[in-house]
N, C-alpha and C positions, 0 to 999 in steps of 0.2 A: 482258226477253228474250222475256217473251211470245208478243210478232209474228215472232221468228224461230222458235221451235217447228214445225216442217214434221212431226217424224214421234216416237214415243215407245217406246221398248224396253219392255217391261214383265219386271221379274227378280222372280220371287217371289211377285207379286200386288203389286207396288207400282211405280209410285207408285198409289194407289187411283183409278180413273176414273168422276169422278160430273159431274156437271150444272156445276156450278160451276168444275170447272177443265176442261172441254169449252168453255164461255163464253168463259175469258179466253183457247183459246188458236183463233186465227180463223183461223191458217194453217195448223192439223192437218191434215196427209191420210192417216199412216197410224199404227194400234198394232199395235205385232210382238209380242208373248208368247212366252215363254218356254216352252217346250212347248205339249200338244195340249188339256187343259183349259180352256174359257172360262166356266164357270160364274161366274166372278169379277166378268165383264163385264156388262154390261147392252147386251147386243146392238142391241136397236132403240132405246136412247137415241143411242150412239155413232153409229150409222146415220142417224139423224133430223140429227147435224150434218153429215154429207156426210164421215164420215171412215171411210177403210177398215181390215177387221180380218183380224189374218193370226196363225195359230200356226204353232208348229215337229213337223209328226207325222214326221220322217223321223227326224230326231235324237232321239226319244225311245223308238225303238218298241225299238229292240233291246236297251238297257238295263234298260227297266221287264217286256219280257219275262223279263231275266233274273233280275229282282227276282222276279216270281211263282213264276218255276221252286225260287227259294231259297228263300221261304217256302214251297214244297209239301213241297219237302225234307227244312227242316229240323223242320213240323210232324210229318211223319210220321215220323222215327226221334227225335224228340224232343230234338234238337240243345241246347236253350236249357237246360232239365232237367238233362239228363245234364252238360254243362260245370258248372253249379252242385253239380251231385252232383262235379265230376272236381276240383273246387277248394276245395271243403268242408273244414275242419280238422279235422275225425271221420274222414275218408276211408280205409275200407280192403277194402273192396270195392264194385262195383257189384250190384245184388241182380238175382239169375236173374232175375225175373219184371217186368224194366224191359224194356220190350217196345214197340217201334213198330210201322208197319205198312208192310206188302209197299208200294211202288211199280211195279213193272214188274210188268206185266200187269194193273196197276188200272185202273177206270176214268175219267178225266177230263171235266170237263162245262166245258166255257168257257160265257159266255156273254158275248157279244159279240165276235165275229172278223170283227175290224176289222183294222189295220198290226201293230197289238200281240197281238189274239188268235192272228191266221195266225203270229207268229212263235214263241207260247207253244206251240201243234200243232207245230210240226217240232220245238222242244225234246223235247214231251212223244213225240214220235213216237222219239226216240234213247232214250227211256228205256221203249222198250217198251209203250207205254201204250194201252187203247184210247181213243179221241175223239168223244164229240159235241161238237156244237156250237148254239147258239139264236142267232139274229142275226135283225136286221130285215128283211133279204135275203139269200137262200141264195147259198153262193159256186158257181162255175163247177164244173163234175163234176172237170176235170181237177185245178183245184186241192185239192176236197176227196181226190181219190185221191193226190197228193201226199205229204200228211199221214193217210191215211188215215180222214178227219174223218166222222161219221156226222153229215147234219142233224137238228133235232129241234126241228119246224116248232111246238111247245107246248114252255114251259119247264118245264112239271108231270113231262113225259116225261126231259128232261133231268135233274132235279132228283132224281128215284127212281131214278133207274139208277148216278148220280155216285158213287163213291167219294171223289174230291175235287171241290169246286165252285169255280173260279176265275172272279170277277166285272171283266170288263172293260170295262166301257162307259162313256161323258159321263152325266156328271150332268144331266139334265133335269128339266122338273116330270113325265115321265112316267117315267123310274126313278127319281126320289126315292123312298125306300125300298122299291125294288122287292124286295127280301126283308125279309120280312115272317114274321111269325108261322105264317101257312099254308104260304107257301116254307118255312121250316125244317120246318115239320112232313112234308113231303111228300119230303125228305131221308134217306137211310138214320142208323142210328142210330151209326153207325158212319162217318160221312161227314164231312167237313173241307170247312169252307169259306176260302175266300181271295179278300181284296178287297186290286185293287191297283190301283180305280178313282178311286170319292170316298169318304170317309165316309158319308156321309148316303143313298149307295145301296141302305145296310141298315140295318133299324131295328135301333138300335144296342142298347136296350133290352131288345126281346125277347132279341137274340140273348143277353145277358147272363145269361137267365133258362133259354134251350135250353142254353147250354155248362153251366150248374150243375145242371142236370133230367136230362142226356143225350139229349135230343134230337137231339142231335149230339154228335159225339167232342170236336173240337176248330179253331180257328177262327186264323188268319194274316193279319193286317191290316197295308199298309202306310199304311192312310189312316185317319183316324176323324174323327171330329165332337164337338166343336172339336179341333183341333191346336193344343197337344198334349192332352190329356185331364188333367183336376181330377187331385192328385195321389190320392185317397181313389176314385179309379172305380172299378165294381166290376173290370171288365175289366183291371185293371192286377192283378189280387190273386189272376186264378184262373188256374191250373196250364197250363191242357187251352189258353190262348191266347198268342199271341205276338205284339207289337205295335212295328211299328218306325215311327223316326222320318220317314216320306216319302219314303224313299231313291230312288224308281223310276227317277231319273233323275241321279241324284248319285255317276257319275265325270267323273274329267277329262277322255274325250273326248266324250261326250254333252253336256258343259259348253260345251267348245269348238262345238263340233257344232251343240247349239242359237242359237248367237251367231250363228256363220255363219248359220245357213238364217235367221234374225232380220234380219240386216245383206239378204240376199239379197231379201227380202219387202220392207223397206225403201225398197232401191233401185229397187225395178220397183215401185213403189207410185208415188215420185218421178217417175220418169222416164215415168210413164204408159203402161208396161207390165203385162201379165198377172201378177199376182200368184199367185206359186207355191202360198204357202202361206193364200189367202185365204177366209174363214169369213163368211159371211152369216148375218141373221137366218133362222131358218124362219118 
């Protein structure tokens, strides 16, 4: 079947796209992915055989936005905690001094507002909240008035002022672990971070050493490194974090959603059309 191959859906990160089955297949012209990460890919291999690369960011954006909003949420009044306290077999009160923290009127720090950060600002903007934001390109005045988004042309300046730190950006070799040990430190101590980008965007390590020092308060991941994590992490054992399994983009219509705009990238790849959703090397 080989020589009929024309174009490859990619669900999940699979089938895996390396040198060997780029070889056998001669009549590839396009990989559709399944949402807006392509870390997975090898960009300028697939490129070097003459085949084009296309994601789904329209179908992902408003769901993994509302993944981050749920983790801000439920790290701040302590959601995961307290149901474990509300279904405990000892259960007969909750104790005064179980305590989360104000959201509305806190401050939020995105950093990268891209399709998904802009949508994470008008969430975070219904809950009262103030906004900066750090991004590679400052958005348009009107949009940041929209959401009422402050820019914050240094992520140092973002990073001090944050209440909660919500991390949205692609995985590249230039934010591979762009939080880091000095980013935490440069963090109120009283601050929540939340990644519902890559794993590997934070060094997973320190942060394990800042949630147990206090460094930080507490920490919201819907992604880690590796997926799923060793079952003995430390991260799996401490209180102050909460860690889900990838959800950002796992309902039923961002499922559907992503197929379409997939099938859609497909067709106009074929038919020698602009492809909507298409991703070049840099």
């Amino acid at each position: 079947m080989s020589k009929k191959v024309r174009a490859i859906f990619l669900w999940w990160h699979k089938p895996v796209i390396d040198q060997e089955l780029l070889q056998s297949l001669s009549n590839l012209k396009v990989i559709a992915n399944s949402g807006v990460g392509m870390d997975h890919l090898d960009l300028k291999l697939v490129a070097s055989f003459g085949v084009k690369m296309a994601n789904a960011p329209r179908a992902v954006s408003s769901s993994t936005a509302d993944t981050g909003m749920a983790l801000l949420l439920a790290s701040a009044r302590r959601l995961v905690e307290g149901y474990h306290i509300a279904i405990s077999s000892g259960m007969e009160y909750c104790e005064a001094d179980f305590l989360g923290v104000e959201v509305t009127g806190a401050t939020l720090g995105i950093i990268g507002m891209g399709r998904i950060g802009y949508k994470i600002a008008l969430r975070a903007k219904a809950f009262e909240m103030n906004i900066l934001y750090h991004n590679r390109t400052r958005r348009k005045e009107q949009e940041e008035q929209a959401v009422g988004a402050t820019y914050c042309e240094k992520i140092d300046s973002l990073l001090q002022q944050a209440d909660f730190v919500m991390v949205v950006v692609s995985l590249t070799p230039q934010t591979h672990k762009l939080i880091g040990k000095r980013e935490l430190e440069l963090m109120k101590p009283t601050a929540t971070l939340i990644n519902i980008s890559r794993g590997a965007v934070i060094d997973q390590e320190v942060l394990v050493t800042a949630l147990q020092t206090g460094v930080i308060r507490a920490a919201a991941l819907d992604v880690t490194y590796p997926e799923p994590l060793s079952r003995d992490h430390a991260l799996l054992k401490l209180k102050n974090v909460i860690v889900t399994p990838h959800l950002g983009i796992k309902t039923h219509k961002a499922t559907f959603m992503i197929t379409e705009e997939a099938v859609e990238n497909i067709l106009a790849a074929l038919n020698g059309l602009p492809i909507p959703g298409e991703v070049v090397p840099s």
